[in-house]
FIDOGU-852179 format. One record per residue: residue number from 0; residue in three letters; x, y, z of N, C-alpha, C in turn. Coordinates in steps of 0.001 Angstrom, whole numbers. Example, Ala and Ser with C-alpha at 12.3 -4.5 7.8 and 13.67 -1.06 7.14 Angstrom:
// FIDOGU-852179
{n->0; res->ALA; nu->13190; nv->-5690; nw->7800; cau->12300; cav->-4500; caw->7800; cu->13200; cv->-3300; cw->7800} .
{n->1; res->SER; nu->12850; nv->-2250; nw->7080; cau->13670; cav->-1060; caw->7140; cu->12900; cv->30; cw->7870} .
END
This chain:
// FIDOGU-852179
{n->0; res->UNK; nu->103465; nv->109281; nw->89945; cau->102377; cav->108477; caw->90464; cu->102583; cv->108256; cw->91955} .
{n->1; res->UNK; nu->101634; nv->108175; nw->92502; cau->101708; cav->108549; caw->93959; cu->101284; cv->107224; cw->94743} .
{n->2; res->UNK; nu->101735; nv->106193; nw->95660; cau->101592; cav->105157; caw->96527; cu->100307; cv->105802; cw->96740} .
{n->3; res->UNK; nu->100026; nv->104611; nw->97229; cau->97956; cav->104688; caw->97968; cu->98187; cv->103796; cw->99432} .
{n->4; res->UNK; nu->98234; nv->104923; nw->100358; cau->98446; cav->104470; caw->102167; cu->97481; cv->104900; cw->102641} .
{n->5; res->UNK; nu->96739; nv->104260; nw->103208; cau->95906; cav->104717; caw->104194; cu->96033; cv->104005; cw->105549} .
{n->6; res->UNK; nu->95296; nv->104533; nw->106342; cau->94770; cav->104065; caw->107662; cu->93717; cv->102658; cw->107901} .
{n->7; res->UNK; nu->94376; nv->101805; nw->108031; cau->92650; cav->101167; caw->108073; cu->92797; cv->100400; cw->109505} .
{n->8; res->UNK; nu->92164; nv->99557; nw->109686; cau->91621; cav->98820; caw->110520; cu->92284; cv->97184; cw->110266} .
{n->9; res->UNK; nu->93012; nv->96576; nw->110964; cau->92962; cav->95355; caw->111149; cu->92580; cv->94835; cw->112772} .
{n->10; res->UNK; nu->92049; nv->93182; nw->113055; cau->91584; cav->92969; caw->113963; cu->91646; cv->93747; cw->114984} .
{n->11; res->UNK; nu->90760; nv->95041; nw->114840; cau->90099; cav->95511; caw->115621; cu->91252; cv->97362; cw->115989} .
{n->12; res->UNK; nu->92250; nv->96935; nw->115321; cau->93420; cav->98204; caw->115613; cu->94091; cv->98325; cw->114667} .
{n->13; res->UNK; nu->94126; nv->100002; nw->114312; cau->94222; cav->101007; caw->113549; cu->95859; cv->100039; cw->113113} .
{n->14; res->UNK; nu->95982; nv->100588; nw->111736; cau->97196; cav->100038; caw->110736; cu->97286; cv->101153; cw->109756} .
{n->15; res->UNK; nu->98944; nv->100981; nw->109619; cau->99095; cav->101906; caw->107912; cu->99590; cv->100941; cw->107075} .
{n->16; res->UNK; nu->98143; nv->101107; nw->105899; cau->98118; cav->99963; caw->104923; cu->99020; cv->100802; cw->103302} .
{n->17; res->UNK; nu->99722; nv->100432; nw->102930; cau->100343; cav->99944; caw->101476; cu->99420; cv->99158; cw->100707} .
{n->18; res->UNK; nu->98422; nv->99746; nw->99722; cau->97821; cav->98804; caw->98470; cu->98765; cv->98955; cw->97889} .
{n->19; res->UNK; nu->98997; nv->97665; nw->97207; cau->100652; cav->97515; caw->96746; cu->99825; cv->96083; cw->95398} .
{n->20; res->UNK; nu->99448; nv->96706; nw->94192; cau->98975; cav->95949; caw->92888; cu->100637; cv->94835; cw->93075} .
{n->21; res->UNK; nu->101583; nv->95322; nw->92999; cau->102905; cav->94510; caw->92470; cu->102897; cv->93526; cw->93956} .
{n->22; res->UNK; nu->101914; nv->93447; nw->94750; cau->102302; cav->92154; caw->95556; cu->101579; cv->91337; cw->95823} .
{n->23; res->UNK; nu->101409; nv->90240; nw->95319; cau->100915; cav->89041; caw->95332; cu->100108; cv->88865; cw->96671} .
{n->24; res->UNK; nu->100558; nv->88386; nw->97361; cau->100232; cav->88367; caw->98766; cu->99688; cv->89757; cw->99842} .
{n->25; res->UNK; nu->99002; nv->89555; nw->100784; cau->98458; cav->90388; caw->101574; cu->99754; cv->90001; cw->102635} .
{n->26; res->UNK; nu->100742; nv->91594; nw->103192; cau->101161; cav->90644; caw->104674; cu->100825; cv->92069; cw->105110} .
{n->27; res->UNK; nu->100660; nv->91129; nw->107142; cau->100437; cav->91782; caw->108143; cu->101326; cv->91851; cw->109338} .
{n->28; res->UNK; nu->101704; nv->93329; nw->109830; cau->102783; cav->92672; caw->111284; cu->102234; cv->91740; cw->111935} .
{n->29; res->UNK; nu->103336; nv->90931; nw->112478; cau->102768; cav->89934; caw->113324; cu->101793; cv->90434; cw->114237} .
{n->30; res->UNK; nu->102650; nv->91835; nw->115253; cau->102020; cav->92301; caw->116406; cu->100512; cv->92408; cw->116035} .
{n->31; res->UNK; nu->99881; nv->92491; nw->115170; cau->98596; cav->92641; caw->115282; cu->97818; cv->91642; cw->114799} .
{n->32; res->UNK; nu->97849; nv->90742; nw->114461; cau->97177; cav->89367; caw->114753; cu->98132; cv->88593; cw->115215} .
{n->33; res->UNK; nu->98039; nv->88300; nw->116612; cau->98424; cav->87537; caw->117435; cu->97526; cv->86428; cw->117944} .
{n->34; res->UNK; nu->96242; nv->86961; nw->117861; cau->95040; cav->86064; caw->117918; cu->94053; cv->85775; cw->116699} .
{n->35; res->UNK; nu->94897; nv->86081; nw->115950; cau->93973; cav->85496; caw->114951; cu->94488; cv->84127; cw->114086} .
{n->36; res->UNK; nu->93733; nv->83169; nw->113455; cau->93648; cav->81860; caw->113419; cu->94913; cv->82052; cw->112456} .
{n->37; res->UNK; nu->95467; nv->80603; nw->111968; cau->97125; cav->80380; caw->111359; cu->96706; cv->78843; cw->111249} .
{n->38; res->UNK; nu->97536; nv->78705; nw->110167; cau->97550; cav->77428; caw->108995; cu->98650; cv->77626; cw->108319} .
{n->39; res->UNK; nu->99611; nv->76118; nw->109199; cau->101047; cav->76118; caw->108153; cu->101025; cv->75876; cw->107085} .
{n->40; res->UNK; nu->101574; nv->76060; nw->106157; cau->102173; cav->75655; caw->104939; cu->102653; cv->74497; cw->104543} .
{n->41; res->UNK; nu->102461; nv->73616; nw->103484; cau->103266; cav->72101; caw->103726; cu->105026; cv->73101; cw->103197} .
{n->42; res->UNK; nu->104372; nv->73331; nw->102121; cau->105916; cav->73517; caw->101010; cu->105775; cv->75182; cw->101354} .
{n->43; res->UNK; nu->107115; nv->76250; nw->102181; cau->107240; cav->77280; caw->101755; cu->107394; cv->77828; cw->100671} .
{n->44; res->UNK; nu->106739; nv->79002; nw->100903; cau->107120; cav->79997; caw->99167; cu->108008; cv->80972; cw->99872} .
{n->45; res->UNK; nu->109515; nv->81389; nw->99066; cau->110340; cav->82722; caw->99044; cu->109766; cv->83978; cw->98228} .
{n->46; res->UNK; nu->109315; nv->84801; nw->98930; cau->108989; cav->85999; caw->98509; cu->110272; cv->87221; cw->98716} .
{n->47; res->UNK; nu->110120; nv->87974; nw->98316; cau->110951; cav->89952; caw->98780; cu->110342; cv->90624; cw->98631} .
{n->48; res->UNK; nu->110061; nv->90806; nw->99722; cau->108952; cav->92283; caw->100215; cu->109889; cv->93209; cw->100609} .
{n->49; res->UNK; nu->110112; nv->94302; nw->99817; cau->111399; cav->95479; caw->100037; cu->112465; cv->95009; cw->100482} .
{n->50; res->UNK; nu->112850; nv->94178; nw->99990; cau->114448; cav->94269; caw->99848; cu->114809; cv->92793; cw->100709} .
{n->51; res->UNK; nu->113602; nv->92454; nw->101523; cau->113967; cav->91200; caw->102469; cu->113315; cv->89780; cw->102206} .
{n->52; res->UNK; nu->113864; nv->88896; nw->102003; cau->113621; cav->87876; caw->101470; cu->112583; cv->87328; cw->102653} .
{n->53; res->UNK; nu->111590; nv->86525; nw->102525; cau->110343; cav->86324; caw->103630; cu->110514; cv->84534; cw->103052} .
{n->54; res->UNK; nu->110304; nv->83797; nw->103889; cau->109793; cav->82517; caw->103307; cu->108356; cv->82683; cw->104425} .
{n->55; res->UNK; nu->107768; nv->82229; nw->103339; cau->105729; cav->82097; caw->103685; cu->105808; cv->80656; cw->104204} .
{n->56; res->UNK; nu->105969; nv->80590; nw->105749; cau->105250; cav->79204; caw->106073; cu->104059; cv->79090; cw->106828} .
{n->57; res->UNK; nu->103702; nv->79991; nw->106942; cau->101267; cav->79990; caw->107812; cu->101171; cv->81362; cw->107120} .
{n->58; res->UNK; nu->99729; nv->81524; nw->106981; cau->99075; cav->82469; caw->106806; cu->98218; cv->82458; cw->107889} .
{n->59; res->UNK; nu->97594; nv->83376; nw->107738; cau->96321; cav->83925; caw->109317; cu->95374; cv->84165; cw->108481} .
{n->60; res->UNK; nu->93881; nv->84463; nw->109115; cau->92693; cav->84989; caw->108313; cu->92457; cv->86321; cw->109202} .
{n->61; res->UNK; nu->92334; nv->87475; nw->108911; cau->92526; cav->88272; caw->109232; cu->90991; cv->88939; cw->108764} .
{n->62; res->UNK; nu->90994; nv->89834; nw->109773; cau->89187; cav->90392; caw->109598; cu->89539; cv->91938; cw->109467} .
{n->63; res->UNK; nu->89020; nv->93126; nw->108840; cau->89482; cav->94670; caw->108924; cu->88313; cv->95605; cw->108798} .
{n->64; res->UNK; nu->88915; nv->96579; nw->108116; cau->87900; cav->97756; caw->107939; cu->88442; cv->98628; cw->106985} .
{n->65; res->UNK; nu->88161; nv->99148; nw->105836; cau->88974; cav->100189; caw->105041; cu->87686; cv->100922; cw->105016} .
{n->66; res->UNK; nu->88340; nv->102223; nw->105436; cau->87378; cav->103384; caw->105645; cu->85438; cv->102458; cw->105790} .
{n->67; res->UNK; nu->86078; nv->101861; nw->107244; cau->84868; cav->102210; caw->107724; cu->83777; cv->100622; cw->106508} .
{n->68; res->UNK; nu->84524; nv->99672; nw->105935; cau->83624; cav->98724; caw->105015; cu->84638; cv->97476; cw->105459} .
{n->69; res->UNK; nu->84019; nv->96241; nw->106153; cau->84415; cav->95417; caw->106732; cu->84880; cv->94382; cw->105090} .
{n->70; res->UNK; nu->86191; nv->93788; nw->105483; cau->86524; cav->92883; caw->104521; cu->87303; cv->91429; cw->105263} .
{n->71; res->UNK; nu->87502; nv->90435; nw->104910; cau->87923; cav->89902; caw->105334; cu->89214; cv->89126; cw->104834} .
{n->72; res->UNK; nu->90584; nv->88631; nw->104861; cau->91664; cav->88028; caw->103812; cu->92535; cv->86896; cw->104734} .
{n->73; res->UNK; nu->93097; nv->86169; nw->103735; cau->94470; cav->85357; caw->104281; cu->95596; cv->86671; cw->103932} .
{n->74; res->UNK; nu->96397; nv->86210; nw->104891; cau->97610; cav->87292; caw->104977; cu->99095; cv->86496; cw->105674} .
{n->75; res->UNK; nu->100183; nv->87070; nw->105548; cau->101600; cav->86414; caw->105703; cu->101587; cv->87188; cw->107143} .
{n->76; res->UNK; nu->101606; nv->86836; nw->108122; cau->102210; cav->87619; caw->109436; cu->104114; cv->87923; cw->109159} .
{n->77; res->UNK; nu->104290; nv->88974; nw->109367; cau->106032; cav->88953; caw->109076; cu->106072; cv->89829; cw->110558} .
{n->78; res->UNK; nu->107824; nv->90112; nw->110731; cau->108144; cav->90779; caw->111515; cu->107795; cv->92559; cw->111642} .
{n->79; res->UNK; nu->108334; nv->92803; nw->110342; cau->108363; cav->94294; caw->110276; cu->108151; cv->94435; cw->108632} .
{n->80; res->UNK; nu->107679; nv->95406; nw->108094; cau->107356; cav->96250; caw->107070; cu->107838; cv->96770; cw->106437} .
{n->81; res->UNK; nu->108745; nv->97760; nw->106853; cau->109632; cav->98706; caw->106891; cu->108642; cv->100180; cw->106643} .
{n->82; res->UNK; nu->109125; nv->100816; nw->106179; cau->108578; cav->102197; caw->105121; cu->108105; cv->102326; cw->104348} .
{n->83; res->UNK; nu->107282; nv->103315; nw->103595; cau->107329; cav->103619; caw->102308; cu->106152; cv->105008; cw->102493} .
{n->84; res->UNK; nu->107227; nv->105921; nw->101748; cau->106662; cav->107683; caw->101336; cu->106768; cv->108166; cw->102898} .
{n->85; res->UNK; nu->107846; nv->107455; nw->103952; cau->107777; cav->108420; caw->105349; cu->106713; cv->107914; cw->106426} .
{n->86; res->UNK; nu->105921; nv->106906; nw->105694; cau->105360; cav->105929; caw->106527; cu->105627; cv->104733; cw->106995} .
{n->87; res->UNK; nu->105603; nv->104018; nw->108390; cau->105820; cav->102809; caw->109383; cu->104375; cv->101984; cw->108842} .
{n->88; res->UNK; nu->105436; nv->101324; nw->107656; cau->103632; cav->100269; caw->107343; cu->103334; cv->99344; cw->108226} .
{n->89; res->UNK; nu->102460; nv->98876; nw->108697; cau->101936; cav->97725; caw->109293; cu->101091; cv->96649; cw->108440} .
{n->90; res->UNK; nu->100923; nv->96828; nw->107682; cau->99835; cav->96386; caw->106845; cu->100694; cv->96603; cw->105333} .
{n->91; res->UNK; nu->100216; nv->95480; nw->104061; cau->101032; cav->95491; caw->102336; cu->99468; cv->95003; cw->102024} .
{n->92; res->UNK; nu->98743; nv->96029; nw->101323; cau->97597; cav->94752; caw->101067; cu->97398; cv->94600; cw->99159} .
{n->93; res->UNK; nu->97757; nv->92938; nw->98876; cau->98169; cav->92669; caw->97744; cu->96880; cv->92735; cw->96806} .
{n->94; res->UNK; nu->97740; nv->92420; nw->95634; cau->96629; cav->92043; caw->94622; cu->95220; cv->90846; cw->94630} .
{n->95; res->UNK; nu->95481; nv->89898; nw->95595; cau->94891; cav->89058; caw->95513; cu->94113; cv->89572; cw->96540} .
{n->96; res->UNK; nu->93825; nv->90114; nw->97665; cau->92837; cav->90425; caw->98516; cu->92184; cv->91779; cw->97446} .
{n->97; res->UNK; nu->92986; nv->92518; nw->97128; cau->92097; cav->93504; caw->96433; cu->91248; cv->93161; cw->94885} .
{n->98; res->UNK; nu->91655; nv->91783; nw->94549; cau->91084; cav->91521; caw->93349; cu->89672; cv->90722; cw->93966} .
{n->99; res->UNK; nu->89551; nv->90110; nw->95034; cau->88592; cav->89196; caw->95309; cu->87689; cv->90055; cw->96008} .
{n->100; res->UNK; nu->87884; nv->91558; nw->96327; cau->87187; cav->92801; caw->96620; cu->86970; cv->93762; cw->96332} .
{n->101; res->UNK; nu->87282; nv->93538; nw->94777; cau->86944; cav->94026; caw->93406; cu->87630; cv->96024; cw->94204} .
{n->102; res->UNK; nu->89001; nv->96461; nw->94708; cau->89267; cav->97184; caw->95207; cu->90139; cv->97829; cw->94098} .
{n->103; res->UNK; nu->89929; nv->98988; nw->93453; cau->90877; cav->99035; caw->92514; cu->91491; cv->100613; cw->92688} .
{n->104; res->UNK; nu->92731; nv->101044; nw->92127; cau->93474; cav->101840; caw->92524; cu->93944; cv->103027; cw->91237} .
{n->105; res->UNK; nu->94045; nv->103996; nw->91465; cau->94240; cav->104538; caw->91052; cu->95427; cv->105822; cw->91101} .
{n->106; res->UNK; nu->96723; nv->105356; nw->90969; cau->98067; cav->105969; caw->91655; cu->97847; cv->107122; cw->90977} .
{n->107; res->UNK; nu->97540; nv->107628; nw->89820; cau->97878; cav->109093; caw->89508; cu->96752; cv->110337; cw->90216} .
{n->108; res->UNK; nu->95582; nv->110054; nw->91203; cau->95217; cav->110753; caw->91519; cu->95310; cv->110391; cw->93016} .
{n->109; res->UNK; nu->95674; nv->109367; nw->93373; cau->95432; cav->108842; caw->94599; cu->94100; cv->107816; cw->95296} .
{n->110; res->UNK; nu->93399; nv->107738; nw->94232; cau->91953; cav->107449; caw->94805; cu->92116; cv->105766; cw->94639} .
{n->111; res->UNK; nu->91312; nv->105810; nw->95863; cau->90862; cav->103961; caw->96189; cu->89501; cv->103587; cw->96062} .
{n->112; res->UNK; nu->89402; nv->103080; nw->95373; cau->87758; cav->102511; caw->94490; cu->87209; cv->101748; cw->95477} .
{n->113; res->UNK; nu->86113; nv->101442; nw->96122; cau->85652; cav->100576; caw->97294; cu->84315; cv->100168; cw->96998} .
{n->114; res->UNK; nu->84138; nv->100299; nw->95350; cau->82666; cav->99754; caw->94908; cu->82504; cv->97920; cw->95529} .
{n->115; res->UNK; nu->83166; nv->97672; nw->95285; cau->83303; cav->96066; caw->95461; cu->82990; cv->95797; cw->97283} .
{n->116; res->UNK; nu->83582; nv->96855; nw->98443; cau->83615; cav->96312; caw->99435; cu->82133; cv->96882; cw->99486} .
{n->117; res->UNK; nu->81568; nv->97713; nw->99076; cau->80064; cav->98745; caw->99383; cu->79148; cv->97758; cw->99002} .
{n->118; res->UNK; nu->79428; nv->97024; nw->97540; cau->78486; cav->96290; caw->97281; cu->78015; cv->94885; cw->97980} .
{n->119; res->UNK; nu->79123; nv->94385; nw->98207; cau->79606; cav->92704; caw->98600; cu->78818; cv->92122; cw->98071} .
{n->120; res->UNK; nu->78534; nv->92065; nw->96719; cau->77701; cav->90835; caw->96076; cu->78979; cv->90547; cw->94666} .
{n->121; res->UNK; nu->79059; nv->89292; nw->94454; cau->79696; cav->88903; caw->93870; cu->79470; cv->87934; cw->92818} .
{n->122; res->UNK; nu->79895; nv->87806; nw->91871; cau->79564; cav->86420; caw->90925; cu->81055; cv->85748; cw->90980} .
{n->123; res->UNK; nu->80820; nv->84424; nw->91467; cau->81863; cav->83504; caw->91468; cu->82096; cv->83442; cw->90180} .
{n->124; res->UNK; nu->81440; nv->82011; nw->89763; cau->81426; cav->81151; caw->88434; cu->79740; cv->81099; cw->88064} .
{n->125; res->UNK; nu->79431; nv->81466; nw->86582; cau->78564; cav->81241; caw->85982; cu->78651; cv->80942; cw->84812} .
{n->126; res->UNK; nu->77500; nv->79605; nw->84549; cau->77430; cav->78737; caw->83649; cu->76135; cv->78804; cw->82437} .
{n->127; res->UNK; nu->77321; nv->79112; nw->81184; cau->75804; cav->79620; caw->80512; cu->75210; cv->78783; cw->79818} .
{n->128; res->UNK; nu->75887; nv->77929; nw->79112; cau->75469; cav->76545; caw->78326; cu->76142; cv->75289; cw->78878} .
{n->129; res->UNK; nu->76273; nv->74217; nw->79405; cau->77139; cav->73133; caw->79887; cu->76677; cv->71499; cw->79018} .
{n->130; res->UNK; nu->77937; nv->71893; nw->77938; cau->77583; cav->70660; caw->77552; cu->77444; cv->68985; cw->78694} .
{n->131; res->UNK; nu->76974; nv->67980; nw->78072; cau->76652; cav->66503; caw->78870; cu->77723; cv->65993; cw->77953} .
{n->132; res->UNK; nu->78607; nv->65585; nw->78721; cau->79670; cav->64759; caw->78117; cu->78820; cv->63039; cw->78152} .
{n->133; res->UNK; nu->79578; nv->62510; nw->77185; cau->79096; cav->61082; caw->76476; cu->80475; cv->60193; cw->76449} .
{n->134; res->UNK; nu->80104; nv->58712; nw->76690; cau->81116; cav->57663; caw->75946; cu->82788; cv->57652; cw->76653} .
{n->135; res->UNK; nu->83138; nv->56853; nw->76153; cau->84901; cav->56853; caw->76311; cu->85484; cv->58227; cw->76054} .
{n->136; res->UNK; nu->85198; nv->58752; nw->74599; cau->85823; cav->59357; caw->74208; cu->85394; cv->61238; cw->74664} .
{n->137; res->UNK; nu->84083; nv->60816; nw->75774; cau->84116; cav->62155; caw->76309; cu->84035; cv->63530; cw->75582} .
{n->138; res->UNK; nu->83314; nv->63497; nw->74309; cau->83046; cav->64020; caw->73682; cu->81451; cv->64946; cw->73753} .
{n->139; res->UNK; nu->81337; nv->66345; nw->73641; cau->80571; cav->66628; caw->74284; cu->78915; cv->66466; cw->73077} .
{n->140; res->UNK; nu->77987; nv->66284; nw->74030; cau->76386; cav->66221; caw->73678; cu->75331; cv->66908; cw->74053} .
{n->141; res->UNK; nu->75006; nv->67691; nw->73021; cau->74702; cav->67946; caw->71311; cu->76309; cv->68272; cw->70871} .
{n->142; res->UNK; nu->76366; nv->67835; nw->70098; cau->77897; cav->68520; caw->69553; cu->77718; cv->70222; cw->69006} .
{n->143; res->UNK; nu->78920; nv->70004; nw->68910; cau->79199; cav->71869; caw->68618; cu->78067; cv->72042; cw->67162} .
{n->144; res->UNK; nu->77714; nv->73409; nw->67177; cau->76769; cav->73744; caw->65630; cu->78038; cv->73490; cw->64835} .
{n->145; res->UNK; nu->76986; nv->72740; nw->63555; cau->77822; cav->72462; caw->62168; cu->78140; cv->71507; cw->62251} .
{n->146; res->UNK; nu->78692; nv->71055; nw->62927; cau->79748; cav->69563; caw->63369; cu->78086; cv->68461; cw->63672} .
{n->147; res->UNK; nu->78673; nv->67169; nw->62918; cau->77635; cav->66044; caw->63027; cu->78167; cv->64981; cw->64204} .
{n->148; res->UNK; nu->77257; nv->64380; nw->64157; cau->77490; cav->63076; caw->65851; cu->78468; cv->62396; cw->65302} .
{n->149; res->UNK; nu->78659; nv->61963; nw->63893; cau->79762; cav->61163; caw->63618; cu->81495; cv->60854; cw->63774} .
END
């Protein structure tokens, strides 16, 4: 099964991105958002991103381009990347930016799915029946079928 690297775009300059499903987090070299916005952390999180232990204290909001379809994410600024398959990554982009951009992957042929960034329409949360809660006991109204008010 074959890593999925490409080229893309962060604020405004070319990156080699790692879709990387096994990482939680989106991180970005520092060097390339330097100007883009940052929000500390109260409580750090310890992560290992290849082999180096990271504590997460700001994230940045970071703006891009994958082939050419604008997306936007929070991301970890770190120092360095390292490698991976002979490539100088600049860019790890995790599960959570690719799940909220419906981006999905496919390691045994190589292919990167980009229905989600083409479309950009999304369903958050939808509500199909919502019971009216009642009383102290917060019990919901009409009650469930079968079941009586008693």
């Amino acid at each position: 099964m074959a890593r999925i690297i490409r080229t893309i775009e962060i604020e405004g300059q070319p990156a080699v991105a790692l879709f990387d499903t096994g990482a939680l987090y989106t991180y970005i070299c520092s060097s390339l958002v330097r100007d883009a916005p940052r929000r500390s952390v109260t409580r750090p999180v310890r992560v290992t991103v290849g082999g180096q232990d990271i504590d997460i204290r700001e994230l940045c909001l970071i703006e891009g381009k994958i082939e050419g379809l604008d997306f936007f994410a929070d991301a970890v600024p770190v120092a360095e990347l390292g490698t991976a398959d002979g490539h100088e990554l600049d860019a790890l982009i995790g599960a959570l930016t690719m799940e909220r951009w419906e981006i999905r992957l496919d390691p045994r042929t190589g292919v990167l799915d980009l229905e989600g960034l083409k479309r950009r329409e999304f369903t958050e949360f939808e509500v199909l029946e919502q019971p009216v809660l009642v009383g102290a006991g917060r019990r919901p109204w009409p009650p469930p079928q079968g079941q009586g008010s008693g």
